[in-house]
C-alpha positions in Angstrom: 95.0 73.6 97.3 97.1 76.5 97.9 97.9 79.0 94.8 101.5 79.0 93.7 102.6 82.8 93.1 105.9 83.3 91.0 107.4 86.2 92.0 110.7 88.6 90.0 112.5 91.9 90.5 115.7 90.6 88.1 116.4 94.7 86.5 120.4 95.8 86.8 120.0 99.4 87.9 122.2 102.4 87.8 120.7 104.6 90.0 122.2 108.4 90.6 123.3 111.8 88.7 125.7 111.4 86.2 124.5 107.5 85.5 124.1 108.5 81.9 128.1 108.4 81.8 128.5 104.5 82.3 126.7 103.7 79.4 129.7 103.4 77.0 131.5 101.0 79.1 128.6 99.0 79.7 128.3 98.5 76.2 131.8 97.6 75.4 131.9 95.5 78.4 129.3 93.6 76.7 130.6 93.3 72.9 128.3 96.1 71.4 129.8 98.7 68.8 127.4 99.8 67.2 123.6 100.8 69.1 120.9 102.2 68.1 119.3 105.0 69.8 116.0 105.3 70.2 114.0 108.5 71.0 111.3 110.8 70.6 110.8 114.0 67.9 111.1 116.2 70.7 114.1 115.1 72.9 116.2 114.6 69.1 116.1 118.4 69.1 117.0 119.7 72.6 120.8 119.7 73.8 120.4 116.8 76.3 120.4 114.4 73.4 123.5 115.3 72.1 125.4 115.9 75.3 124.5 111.9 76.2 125.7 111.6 72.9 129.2 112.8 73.4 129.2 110.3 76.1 129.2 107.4 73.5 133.0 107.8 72.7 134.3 104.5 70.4 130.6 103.4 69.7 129.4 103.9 66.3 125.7 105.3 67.4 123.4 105.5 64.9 119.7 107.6 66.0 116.2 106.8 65.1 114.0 109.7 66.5 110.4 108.5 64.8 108.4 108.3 67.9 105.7 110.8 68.9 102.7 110.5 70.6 100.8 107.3 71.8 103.4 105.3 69.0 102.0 102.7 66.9 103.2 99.8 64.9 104.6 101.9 62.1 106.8 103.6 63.9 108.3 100.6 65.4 108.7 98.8 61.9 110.5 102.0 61.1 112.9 101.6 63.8 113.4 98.1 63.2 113.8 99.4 59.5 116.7 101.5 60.8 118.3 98.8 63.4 119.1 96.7 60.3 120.0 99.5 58.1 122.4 100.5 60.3 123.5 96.6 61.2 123.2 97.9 64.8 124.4 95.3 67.5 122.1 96.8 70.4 119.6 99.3 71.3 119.6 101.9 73.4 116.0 103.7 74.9 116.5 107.0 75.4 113.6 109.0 76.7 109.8 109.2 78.2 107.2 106.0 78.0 106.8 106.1 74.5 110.3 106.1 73.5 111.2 103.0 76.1 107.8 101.1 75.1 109.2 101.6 71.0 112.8 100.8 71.9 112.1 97.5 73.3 109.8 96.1 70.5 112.1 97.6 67.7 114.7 95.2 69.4 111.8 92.6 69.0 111.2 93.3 65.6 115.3 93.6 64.6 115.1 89.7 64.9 111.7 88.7 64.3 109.4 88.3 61.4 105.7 90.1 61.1 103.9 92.9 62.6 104.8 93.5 66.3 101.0 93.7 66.8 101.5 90.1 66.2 103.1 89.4 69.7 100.3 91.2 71.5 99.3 89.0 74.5 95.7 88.9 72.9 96.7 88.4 69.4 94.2 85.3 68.1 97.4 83.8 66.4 99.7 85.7 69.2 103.3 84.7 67.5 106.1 83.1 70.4 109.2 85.1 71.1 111.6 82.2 69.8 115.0 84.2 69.0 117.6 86.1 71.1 116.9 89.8 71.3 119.2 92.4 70.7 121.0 93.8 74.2 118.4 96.6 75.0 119.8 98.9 77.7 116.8 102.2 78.9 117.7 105.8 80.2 114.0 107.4 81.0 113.9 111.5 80.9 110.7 111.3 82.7 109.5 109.8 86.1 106.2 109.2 84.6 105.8 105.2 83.1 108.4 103.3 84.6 108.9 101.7 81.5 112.9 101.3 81.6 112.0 99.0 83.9 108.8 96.7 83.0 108.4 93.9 80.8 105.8 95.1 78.7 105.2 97.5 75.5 102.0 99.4 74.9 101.8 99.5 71.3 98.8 101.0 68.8 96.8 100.0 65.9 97.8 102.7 63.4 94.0 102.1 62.1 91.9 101.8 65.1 94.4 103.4 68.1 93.1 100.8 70.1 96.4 100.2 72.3 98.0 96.3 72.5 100.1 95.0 75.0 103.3 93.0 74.0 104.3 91.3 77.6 107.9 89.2 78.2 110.4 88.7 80.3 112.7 89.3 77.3 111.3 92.5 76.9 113.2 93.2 80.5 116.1 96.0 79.6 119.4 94.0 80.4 120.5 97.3 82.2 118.7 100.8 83.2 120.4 104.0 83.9 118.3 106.1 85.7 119.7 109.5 86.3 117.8 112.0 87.4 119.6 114.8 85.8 118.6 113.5 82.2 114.9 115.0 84.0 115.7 118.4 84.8 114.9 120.3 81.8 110.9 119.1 81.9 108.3 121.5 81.7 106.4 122.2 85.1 103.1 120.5 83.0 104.7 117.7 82.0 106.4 116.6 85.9 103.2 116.7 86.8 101.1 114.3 84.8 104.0 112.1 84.5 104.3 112.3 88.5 100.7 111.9 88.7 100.9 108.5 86.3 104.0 106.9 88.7 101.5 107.7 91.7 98.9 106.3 90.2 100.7 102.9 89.4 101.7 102.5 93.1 97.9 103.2 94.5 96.7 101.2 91.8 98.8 98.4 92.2 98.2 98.1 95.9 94.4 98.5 95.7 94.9 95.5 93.3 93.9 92.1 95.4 96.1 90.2 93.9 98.4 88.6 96.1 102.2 89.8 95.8 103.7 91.2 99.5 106.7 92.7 98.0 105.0 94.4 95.7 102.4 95.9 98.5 105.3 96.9 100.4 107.4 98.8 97.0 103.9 100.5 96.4 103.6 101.8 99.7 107.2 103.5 99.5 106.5 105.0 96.2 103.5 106.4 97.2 105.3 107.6 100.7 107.9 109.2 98.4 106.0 110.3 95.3 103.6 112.6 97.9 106.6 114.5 99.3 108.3 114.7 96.0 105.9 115.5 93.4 104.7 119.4 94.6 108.2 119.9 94.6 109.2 118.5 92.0 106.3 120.8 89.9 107.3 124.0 91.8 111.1 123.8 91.9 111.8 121.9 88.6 115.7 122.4 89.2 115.4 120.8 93.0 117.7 117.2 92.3 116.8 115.9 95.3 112.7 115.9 94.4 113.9 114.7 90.9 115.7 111.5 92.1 112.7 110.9 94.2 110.7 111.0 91.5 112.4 108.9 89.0 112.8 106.0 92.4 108.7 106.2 92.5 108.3 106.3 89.0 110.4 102.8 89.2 108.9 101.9 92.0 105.6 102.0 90.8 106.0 100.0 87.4 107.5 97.1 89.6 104.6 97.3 92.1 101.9 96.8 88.9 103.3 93.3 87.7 100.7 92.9 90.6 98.4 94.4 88.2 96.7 97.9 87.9 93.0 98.9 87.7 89.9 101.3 86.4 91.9 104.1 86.4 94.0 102.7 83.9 91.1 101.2 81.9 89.8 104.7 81.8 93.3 106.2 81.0 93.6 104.1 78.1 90.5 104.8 76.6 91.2 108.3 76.8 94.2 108.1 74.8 92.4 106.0 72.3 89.2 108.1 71.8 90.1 111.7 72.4 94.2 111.7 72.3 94.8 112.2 75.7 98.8 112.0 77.2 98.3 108.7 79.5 99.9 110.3 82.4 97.6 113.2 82.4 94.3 111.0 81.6 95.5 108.8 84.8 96.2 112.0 86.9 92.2 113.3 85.8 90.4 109.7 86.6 92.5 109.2 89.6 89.8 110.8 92.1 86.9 110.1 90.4 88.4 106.3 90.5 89.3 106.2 93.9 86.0 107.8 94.9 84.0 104.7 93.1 86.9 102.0 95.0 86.1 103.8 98.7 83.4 101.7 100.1 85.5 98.2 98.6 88.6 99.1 99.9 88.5 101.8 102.8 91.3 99.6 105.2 93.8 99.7 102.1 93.0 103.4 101.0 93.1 104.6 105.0 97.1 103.0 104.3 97.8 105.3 101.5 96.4 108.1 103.3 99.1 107.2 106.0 101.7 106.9 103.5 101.2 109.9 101.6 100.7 111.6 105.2 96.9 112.8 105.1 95.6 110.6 107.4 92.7 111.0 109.5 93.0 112.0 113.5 90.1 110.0 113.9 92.3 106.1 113.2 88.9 105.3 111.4 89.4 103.1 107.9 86.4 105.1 106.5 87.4 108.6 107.4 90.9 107.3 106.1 89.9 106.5 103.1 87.6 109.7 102.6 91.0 111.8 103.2 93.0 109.9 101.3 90.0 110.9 98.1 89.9 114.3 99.0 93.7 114.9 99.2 94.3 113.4 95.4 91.5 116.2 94.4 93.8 118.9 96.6 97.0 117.7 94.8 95.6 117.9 91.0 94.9 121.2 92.1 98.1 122.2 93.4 99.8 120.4 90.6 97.6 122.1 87.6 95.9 119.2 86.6 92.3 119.6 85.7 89.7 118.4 87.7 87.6 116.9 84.8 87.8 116.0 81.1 86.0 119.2 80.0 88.9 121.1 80.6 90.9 118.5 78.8 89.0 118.9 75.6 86.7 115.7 76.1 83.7 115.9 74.4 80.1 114.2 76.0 79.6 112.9 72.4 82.7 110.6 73.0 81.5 108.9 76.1 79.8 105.9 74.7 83.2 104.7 72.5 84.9 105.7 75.8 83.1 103.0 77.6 83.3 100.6 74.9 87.3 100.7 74.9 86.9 101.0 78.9 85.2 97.6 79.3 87.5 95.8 77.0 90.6 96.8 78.4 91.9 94.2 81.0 92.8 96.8 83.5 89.4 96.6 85.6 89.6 93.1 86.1 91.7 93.3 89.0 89.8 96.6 90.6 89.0 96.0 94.4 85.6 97.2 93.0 83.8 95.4 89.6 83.3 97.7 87.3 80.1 97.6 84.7 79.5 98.9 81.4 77.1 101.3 83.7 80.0 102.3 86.1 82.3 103.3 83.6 79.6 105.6 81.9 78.8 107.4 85.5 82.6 107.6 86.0 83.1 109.0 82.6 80.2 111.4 83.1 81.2 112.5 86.8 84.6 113.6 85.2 82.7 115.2 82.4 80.7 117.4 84.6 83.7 118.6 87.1 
């Protein structure tokens, strides 16, 4: 019997400098007076908040700026707190990963009851999504996640840190403005892990076997793009061209991994559970040592990448393909800044055994091209160690 696959790109996109000025009329269009905006510590203090700001004419915008970090469920009930104390009529996401993954569950929570860690996909009493959510529109200020435009929030345990997943359609931004511009002002450090992390969900997705064509062929062209764009992006942070490159992979990738994802991420997500670790740069670190362990199980599919990304081998051979395509992501960390290990990145060999532990039960590695063991996970963790 042959499997029926369901397949969805449904996301209104705004794509282009100056995309950030449409907002207010989209809003109006739609009945909304009074949003909510929600961002990060950081961007609340820098001038680009408050020029998008000015851009809000006739809407009565109220701000909630508690997110930082890998965000857990507190700061979510906070902004849900603020959403009803300021009887706000939408939300508005405003800023990198974390800021996106809050905004769209603080809509959640605006009009539903209990802890949002109660809608995790893996929640033993997981609680339905029965209620209309609040019209949730994204502007990203990094080219990292690709959150403005996936149906998913990555959410933490305030006790444990163990990161939970809430997954819906409704989570789906009803609009996304991605303008590149609102990306200018990041550091050099900070293009580069994020760049790193939309790379690593277009490999990642591909390498996945599930089946999804369209998404094969998406992760292909970010990867194409993302290679050309990133080093520039890093080295000439005012270069708009490299920017809007990056922000098109960055979407392109979190499209592609509705296909699903795989170690690297397992590994990424530990890392920011155990020892703190920004998930773009924890992806960027594992995604050599990752691809190394995948070469042998998928050498056709990696000798693709290293045709898309343009380091392919003279030779036409899958194996020496792949091989290049390994050796070039170690070359680009390099040229980027990004450590070569986890040493470097503060990770101690004391932390490896609870690193495994949150490896194995993350769902990530399930759709690998290569199974990976409670044993693999350690040597991976312990190869990265030792760089």
């Amino acid at each position: 019997m042959v499997a029926i696959s369901q397949f969805s790109f449904p996301t209104q996109i705004h794509f282009g400098a100056g995309a950030r000025k449409r907002v207010a009329n989209h809003l109006q269009a739609q009945g909304c007076r009074r949003p909510l905006l929600v961002t990060d510590r950081g961007l609340a203090a820098l001038p680009v908040l408050a020029e998008f700001q000015a851009t809000l004419a006739g809407l009565d915008c109220a701000v909630f700026s508690g997110v930082w970090g890998n965000p857990g469920a507190s700061q979510v009930a906070a902004g849900a707190a603020a959403f009803k104390q300021h009887a706000a009529d939408c939300v508005i996401g405003f800023g990198g990963g974390a800021a996106l993954d809050v905004a769209k569950v603080v809509a959640l929570m605006a009009s539903h009851p209990g802890s949002v860690l109660e809608y995790a996909w893996d929640h033993p009493s997981v609680r339905p999504i029965a209620s209309p959510l609040p019209h949730f529109i994204a502007l990203p200020t990094t080219a990292g996640t690709g959150s403005e435009v996936g149906r998913s929030s990555v959410i933490s345990d305030d006790a444990s840190h163990i990161k939970k997943i809430v997954f819906s359609p409704q989570l789906l931004a009803k609009a996304v403005f991605a303008d590149p511009e609102l990306t200018l002002g990041l550091p050099a450090h900070v293009t580069a892990a994020t760049g790193m992390d939309a790379l690593t969900h277009n490999i990642e997705s591909y390498l996945s076997p599930e089946y999804h064509p369209l998404c094969d062929g998406i992760a292909l062209e970010g990867v194409r793009i993302a290679a050309r764009a990133l080093p520039i992006a890093v080295r000439d942070p005012t270069n708009l061209g490299a920017r809007s490159d990056m922000l098109m992979a960055s979407m392109m990738g979190a499209i592609a991994f509705q296909k699903d994802l795989g170690a690297t991420h397992s590994c990424a997500h530990a890392l920011s559970t155990i020892a703190d670790l920004h998930h773009g740069l924890a992806n960027a670190i594992m995604i050599d040592h990752v691809m190394r362990f995948n070469q042998e199980a998928a050498e056709a599919k990696m000798a693709e990448l290293a045709h898309a990304a343009g380091v392919s081998s003279a030779s036409g051979l899958a194996a020496a393909g792949a091989a290049d395509f390994v050796a070039w992501l170690g070359r680009l960390k390099s040229q980027l800044g990004i450590p070569a290990g986890l040493a470097d990145a503060g990770v101690k060999a004391q932390q490896i055994g609870a690193l495994v532990d949150v490896a194995v039960a993350d769902i990530c590695h399930k759709t690998n091209p290569r199974p990976c063991s409670r044993g693999d996970f350690e040597r991976l963790f312990n190869a990265a160690l030792a760089c």
